[in-house]
N, C-alpha and C positions, 0 to 999 in steps of 0.2 A: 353629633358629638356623643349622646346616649350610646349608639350603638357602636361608635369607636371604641368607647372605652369596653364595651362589654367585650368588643371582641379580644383588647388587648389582656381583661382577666382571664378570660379564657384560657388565652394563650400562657398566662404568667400560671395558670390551675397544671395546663397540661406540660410546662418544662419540668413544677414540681413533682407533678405523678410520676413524670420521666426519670428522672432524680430516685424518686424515694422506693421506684422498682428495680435501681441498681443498686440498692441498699439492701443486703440478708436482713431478713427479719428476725428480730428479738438478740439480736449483739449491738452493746454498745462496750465503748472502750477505743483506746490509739492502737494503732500496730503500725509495724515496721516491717514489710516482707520485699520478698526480691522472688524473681519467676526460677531461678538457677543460682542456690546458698551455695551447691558445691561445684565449683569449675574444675577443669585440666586443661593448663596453656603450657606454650614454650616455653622452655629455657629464656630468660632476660627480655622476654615479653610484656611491657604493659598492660595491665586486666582494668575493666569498667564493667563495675558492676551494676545495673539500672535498680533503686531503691524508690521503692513508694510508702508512705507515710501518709495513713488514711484515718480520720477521725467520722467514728460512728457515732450519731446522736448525741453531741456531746458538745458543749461552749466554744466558744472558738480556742484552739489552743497555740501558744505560744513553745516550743521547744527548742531548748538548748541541744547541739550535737558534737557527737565527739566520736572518734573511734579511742574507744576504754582497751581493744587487746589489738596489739600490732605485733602480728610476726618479725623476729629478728632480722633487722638491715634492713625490713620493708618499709616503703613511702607510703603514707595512707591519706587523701586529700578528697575532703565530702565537695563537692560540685554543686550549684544548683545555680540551672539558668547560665553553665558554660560556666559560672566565675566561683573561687574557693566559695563556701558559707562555711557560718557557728548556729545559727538560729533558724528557724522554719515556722511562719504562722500558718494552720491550719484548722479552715473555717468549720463549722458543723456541716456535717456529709460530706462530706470531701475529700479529695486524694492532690500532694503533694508530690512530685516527682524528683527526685537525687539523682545522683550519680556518685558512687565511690570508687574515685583513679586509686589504682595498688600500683604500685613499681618495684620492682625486685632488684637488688643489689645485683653487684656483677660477679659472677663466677657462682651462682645461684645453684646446689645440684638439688635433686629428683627427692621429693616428698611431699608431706602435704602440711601446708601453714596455714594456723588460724587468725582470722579475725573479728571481732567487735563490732557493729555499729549502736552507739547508744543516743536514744531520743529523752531527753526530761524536762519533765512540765517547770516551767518558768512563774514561778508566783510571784506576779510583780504586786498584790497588794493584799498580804495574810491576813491584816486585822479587818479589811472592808471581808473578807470573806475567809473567816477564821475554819468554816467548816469543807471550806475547798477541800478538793480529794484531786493529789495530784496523779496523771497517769502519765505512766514512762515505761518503754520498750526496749527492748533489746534485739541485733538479729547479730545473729553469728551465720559468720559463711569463711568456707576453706577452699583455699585457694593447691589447687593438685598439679606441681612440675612435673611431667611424666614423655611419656613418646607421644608426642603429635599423631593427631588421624592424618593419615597420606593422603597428598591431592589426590583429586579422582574428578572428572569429567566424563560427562554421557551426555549423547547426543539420539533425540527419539521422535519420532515421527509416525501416525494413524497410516500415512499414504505415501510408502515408498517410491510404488509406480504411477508416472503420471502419463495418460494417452489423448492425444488430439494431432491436430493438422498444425502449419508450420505460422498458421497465422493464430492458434493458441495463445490465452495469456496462463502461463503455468507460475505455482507455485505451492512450494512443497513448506508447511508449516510444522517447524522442527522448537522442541524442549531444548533446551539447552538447562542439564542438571548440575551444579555445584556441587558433587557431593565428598566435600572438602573439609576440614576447621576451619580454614579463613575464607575472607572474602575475596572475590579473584576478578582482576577485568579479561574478562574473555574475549580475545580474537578468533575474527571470523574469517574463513576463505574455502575457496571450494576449486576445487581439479574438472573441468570441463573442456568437452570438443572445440576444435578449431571455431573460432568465431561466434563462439556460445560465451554468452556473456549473463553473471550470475551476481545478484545484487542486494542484500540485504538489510531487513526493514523490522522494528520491534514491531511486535503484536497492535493491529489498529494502528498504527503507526503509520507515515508514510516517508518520513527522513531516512536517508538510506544510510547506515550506519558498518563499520568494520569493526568495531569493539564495543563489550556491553557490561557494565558492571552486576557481578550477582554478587548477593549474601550467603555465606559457609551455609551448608546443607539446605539452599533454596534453587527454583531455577526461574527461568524466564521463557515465554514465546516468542519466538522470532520467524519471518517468513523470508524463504528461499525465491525470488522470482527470478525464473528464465527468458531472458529476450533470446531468438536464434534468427538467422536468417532465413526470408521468406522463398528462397527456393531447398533449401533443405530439403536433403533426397529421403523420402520415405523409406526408415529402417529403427533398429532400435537401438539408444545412446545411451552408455555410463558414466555417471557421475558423482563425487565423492563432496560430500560437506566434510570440513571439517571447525573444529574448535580448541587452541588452545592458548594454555597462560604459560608462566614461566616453569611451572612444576609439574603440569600435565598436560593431555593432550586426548582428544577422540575424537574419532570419525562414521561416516555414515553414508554408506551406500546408497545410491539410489538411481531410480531406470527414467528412460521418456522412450514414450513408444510413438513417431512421428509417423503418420497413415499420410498417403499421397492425394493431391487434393489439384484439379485440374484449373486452369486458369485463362481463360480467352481474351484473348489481343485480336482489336479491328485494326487496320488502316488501308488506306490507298496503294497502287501500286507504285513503286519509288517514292513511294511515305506522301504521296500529293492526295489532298484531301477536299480536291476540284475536280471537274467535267462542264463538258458543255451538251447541250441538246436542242434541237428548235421544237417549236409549238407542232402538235402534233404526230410527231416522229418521233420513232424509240430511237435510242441512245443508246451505247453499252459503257459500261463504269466497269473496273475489277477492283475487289475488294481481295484481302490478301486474310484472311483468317488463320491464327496461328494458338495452340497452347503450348502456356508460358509454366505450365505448371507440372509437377512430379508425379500426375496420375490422368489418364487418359477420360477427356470429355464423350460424354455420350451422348445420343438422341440430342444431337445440335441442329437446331433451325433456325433459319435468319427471317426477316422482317423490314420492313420500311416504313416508315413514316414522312410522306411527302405530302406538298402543299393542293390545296384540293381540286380536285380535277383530274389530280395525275394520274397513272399507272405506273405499278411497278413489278417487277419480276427474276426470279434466282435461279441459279442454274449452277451448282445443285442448290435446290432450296433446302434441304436434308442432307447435310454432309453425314458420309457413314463416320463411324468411328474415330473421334483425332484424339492420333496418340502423343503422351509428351514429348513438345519439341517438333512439334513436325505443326508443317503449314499445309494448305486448303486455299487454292485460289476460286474464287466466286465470280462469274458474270453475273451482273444486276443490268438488268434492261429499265431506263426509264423512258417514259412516254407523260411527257407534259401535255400540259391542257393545251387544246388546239387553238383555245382566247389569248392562251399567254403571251403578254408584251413583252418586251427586250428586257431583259435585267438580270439580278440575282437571286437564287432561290437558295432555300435554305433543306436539304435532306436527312433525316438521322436513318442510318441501317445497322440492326440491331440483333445480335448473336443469343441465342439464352441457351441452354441445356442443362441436361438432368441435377439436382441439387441444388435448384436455384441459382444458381450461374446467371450471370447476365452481363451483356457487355455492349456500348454502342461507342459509334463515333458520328462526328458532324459532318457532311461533305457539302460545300458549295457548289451549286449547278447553276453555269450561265446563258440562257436561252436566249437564243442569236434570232434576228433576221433572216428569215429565209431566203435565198438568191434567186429563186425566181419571183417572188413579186417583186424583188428592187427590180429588177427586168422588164416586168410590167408595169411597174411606175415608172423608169426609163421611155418605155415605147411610151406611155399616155402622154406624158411629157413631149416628147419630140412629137409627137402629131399633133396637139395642141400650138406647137410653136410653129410646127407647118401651115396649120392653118390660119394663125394670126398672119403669117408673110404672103400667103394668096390672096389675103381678103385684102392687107396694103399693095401687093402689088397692082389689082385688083381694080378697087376700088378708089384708090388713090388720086390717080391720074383727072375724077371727077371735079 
């Protein structure tokens, strides 16, 4: 329990250091500030102004509010916590956050109008504290009707061009800049090749999203990911991001440079992924080798893995050169164990080449009976049973 509590003073030591280093040293006193006194909005635009009300080293305070100067025809309504206020308590060290909605009359023209916000200390009891000193602020801010900043949209990106093979996962990580007066939901889409499909995601993100709201003069990260299909012929692709809202628009170039990349396919001949063979005697299998891919395999050699005993062998065991789209038929000779009993056997024959490539298939092999000992268990048999009927014909008659 001792060490509980100490650590929760601790704790309660280090929020106040926390506290008292966001605090300028040697001011006390109230203020009333705002980050932007002087605006310039639209024509019959709504303005919100964000006001802070921060009490340095000083009792807790109570103030009354009011806006004291309102430009002519204008609505002036202090906010706090979303709903109108009159009054704001605000504790030692501390910051109270407003808001001041302005609304302009209609048919509003071009200049600049002042306003007021006034804060005053509330003395709810003079005689308990005759020597109180009350503190009270003012913040004037002008509100400027004038030409609006023109939309404007950019779109920017570190890595225009992006290079890999067609089983790449590519994506182009684009800015997207507001650099507007208002705030704008940006629509997202992009101009891509037949069957290129283009999909985007906010930054760390992975919901895939078509529209993104940004704030007047900020932007956001968003990521371009390309899916393309997997025999995509090696060459190099143009494609256009774009972004816009209802008042602007821009675009953004960019490359994919797809390098061919070879792809090997096993099977059987007429796709059967069976043979037979008898115990000790080779067999021949054809295996049908083919690449399935946009760039020529090289230094291809095949391999087997068969059950132990066996032998096996390729013909060619070195296919030269395959190029894309083209086939390579392979004689494999097997030769089972000369023990092996009647059944199924299980073989994988296996393609690799240059770049790590690698490729097999399964083939079932069924090792038969051979027809000459059923022949000689035939003849053992019938001389057997010859000799059973000599020895009754025989012996019988005794």
């Amino acid at each position: 329990m001792v060490r509980l509590l100490a650590v929760s003073f601790m704790v309660v030591l280090s929020a106040m250091a926390a506290r008292a280093a966001d605090q300028p040293a040697g001011i006390t006193g109230l203020f009333v500030t705002t980050k932007y006194p002087a605006l310039t909005v639209r024509a019959g635009e709504t303005t919100t102004v964000d006001v802070s009300v921060r009490n340095f080293k000083l009792p807790p305070q109570l103030l009354s509010l009011s806006v004291s100067q309102v430009a002519a025809g204008w609505k002036a309504t202090i906010l706090g916590g979303g709903q109108p206020v009159a009054a704001v308590l605000v504790a030692p060290d501390s910051e109270e956050r407003l808001q001041l909605r302005l609304e302009p009359p209609a048919g509003i023209g071009s200049g600049d109008y002042k306003f007021a916000l006034e804060a005053k200390n509330v003395q709810s009891d003079a005689k308990a504290q005759p020597d109180a000193k009350p503190y009270d602020d003012k913040l004037a801010i002008t509100i400027t009707i004038g030409e609006e900043v023109p939309a404007k949209l950019k779109l920017t990106t570190n890595f225009p061009a992006l290079r890999g093979t067609a089983t790449t996962s590519f994506k182009y990580k684009v800015a997207v800049n507001n650099d507007s007066g208002r705030d704008a939901t940006v629509n997202l889409s992009a101009d891509a090749p037949k069957n290129f499909q283009v999909g985007f995601t906010e930054a760390y993100a992975s919901q895939q999203i078509t529209s993104i709201p940004i704030e007047a003069g900020k932007s956001k990260d968003v990521e371009a990911s390309l899916t393309i299909p997997r025999d995509t012929p090696a060459a190099d692709y143009k494609l256009v991001l774009h972004a816009k809202t209802e008042a602007a628009s821009a675009d953004l170039p960019v490359t994919l440079a797809i390098v061919g990349q070879p792809r090997i396919a096993l099977s059987g001949e007429g796709g059967r992924l069976s043979g037979e063979a008898y115990a000790g005697r080779d067999s021949q299998l054809t295996v049908i080798l083919r690449n399935d891919g946009s760039e020529a395999a090289r230094e291809v050699e095949l391999s087997a893995t068969t059950p132990e005993g066996w032998k096996s062998s390729f013909e060619p065991k070195q296919p030269p050169q395959l190029a894309p789209g083209a086939t390579q038929n392979v004689k494999v000779t097997l030769t089972p164990s000369e023990r092996a009993i009647a059944g199924d056997y299980q073989t994988t024959i296996r393609a690799s080449a240059t770049g790590g490539l690698s490729e097999s298939a399964n083939f079932r092999i069924t090792v038969l009976t051979s027809t000459l000992w059923g022949a000689v268990g035939i003849g053992i048999i019938a001389i057997a049973l010859l000799v059973v009927v000599f020895a009754v014909a025989r012996f019988g008659r005794r």
